[in-house]
C-alpha positions as CSV (number, residue, x, y, z in Angstrom):
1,X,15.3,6.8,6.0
2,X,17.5,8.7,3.5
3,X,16.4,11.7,2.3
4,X,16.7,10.7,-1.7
5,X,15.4,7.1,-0.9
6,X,11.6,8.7,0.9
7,X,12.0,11.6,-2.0
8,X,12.1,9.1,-4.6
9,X,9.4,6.8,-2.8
10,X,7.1,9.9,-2.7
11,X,8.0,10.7,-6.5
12,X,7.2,6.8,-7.5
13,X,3.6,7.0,-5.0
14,X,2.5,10.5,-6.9
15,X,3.2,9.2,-10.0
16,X,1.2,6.2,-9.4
17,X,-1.9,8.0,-7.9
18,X,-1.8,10.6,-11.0
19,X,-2.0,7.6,-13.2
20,X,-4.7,6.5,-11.5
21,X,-6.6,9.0,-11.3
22,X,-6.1,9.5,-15.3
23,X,-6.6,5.7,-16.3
24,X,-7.3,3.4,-13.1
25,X,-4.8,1.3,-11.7
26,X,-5.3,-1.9,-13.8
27,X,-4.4,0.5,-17.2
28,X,-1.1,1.5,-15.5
29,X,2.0,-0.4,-16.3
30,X,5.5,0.1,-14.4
31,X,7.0,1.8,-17.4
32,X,4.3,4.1,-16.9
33,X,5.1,5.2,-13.7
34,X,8.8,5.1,-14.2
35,X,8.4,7.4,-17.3
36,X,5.8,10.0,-15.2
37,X,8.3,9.9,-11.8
38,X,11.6,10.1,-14.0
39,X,13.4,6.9,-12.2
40,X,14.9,4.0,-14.0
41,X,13.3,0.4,-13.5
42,X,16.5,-0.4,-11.2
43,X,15.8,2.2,-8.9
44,X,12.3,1.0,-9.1
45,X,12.8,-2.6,-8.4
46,X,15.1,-1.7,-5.5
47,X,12.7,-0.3,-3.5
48,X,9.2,-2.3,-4.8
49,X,8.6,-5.4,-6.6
50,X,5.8,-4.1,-8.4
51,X,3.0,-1.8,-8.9
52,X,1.6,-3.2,-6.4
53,X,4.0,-3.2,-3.7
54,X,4.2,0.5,-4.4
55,X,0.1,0.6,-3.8
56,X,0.4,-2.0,-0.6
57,X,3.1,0.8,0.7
58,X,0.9,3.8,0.0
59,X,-2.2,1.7,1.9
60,X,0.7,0.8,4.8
61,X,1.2,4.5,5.6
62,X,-2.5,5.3,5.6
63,X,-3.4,2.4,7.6
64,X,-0.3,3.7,10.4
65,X,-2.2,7.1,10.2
66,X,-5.4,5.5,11.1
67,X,-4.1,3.1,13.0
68,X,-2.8,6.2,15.2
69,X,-6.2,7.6,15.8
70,X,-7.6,4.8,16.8
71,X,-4.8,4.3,19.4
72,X,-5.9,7.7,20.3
73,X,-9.5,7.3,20.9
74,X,-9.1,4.1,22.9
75,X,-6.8,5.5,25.1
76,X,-9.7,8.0,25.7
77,X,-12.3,7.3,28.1
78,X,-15.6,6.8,27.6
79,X,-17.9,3.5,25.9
80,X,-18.0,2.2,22.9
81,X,-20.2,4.9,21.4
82,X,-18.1,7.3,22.1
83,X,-14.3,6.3,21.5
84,X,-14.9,2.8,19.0
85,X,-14.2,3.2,15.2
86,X,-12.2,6.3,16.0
87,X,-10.0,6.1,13.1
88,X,-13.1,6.7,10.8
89,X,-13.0,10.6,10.9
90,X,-9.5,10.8,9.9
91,X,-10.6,8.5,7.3
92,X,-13.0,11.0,6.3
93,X,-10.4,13.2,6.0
94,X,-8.0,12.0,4.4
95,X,-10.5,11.2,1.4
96,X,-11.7,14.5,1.3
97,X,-8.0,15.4,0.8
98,X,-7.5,13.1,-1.9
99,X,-11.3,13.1,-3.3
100,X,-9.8,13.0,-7.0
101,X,-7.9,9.7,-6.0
102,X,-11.2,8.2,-3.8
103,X,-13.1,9.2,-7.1
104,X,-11.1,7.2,-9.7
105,X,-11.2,4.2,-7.2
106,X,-14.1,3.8,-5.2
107,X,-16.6,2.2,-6.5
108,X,-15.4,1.8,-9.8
109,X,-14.4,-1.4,-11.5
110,X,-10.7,-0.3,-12.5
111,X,-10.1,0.1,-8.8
112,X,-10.9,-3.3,-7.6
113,X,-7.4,-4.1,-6.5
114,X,-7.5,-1.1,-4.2
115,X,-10.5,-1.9,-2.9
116,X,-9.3,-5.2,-1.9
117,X,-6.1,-4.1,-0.4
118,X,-8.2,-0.6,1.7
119,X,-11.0,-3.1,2.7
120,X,-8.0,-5.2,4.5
121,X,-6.7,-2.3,5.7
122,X,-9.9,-1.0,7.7
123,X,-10.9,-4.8,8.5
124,X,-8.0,-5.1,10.5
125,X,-9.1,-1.5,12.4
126,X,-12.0,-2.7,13.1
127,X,-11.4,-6.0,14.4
128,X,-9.0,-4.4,16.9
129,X,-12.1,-2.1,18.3
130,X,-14.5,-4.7,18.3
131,X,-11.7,-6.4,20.9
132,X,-12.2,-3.3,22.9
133,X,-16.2,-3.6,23.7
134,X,-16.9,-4.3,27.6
135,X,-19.1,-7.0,28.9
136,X,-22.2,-4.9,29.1
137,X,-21.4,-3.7,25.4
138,X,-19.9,-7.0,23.8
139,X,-22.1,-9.1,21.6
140,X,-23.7,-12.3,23.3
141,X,-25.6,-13.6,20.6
142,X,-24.2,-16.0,17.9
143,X,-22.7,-13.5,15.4
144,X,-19.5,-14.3,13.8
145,X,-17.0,-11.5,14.4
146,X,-15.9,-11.7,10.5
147,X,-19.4,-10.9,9.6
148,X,-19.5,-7.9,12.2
149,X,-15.9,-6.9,10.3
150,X,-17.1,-7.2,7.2
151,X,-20.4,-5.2,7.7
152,X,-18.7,-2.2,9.4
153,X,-16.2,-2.2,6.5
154,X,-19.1,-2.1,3.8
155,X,-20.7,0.4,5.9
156,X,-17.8,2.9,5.7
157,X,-17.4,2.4,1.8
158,X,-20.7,2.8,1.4
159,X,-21.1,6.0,2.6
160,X,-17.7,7.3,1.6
161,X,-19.3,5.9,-1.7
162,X,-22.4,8.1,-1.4
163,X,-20.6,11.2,-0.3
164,X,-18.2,11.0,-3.6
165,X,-21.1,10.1,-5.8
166,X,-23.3,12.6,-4.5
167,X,-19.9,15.5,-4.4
168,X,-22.2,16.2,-0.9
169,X,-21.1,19.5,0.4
170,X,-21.0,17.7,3.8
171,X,-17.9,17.9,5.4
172,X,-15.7,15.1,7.0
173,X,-17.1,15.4,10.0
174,X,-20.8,15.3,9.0
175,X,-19.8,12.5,6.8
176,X,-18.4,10.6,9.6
177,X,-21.4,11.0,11.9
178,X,-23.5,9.8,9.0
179,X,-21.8,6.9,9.1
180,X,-21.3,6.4,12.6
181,X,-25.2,6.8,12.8
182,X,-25.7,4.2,11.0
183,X,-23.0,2.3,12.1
184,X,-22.7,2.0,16.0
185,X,-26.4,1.2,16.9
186,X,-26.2,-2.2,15.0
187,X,-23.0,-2.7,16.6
188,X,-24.6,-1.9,19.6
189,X,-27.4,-3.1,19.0
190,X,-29.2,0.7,20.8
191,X,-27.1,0.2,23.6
192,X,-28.1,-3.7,24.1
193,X,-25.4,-6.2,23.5
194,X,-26.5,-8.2,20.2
């Protein structure tokens, strides 16, 4: 990509998230971010169709970031327990990095249209580790995988929820292993397959 087009891209994304953080993403408006970023609307339209193409881009990069961790822990060896839902520290991370952006969304009723578009994001991590469980660790009861999904997903908001809320001192790490506590024994069922 061309130097202008991913400096313009990244002056159009920091623009957005300030806004956000100031006035939630449903108060901002295009001419908004336009005026904040300095581009006109036709440089805007050429590269996104809307405010929320520009979110949905912003959510693709972190989902490749995760997306490469997670390619990274399952290449690892080792069960379940130890390598599944290994995007979640970076995820940890990456919100302690941007805590004033996670704090003006999570959580909050002006961030819903995040929430949607993140929660589809980590749904579609988790369903790929939940293809990675072996025999002895899959699930042989009647669960519907969706519900698994959707559970795993709530549990990581949930606690990223707590740790914002609660401006915990933990850090990433600790956060992560609060959730993954929580987490992989009901996946696991304490080591029996559900």
């Amino acid at each position: 990509m061309d130097r202008r087009v991913q400096r313009t891209r990244d002056m159009l994304h920091q623009a957005l998230i300030s806004l956000m953080i100031e006035k939630g993403y449903e108060a901002v408006t295009v001419q908004d971010i336009l005026d904040r970023a300095n581009v006109g609307r036709s440089t805007f339209y050429t590269h996104y169709v809307g405010k929320q193409d520009l979110l949905i881009s912003g959510l693709k990069n972190l989902s490749k970031h995760l997306l490469e961790h997670q390619r990274a822990a399952l290449a690892s060896k080792g069960s379940f327990r130890e390598t599944g839902l290994g995007f979640s520290l970076a995820l940890f991370e990456h919100v302690h990095s941007h805590r004033n952006v996670y704090n003006a969304i999570v959580g909050r009723q002006s961030g819903t249209v995040v929430m949607t578009e993140l929660r589809a994001v980590l749904a579609d991590l988790v369903r790929n580790d939940l293809k990675t469980l072996s025999p002895n660790e899959r699930s042989s009861s009647d669960l519907p995988r969706n519900a698994v999904v959707h559970f795993v997903v709530g549990a990581l908001i949930s606690v990223i929820t707590w740790w914002l809320d609660e401006r915990s001192k933990l850090s990433p790490a600790e956060a992560d292993a609060i959730f993954r506590r929580l987490t992989l024994p009901a996946i696991l069922n304490q080591g029996r397959p559900l």
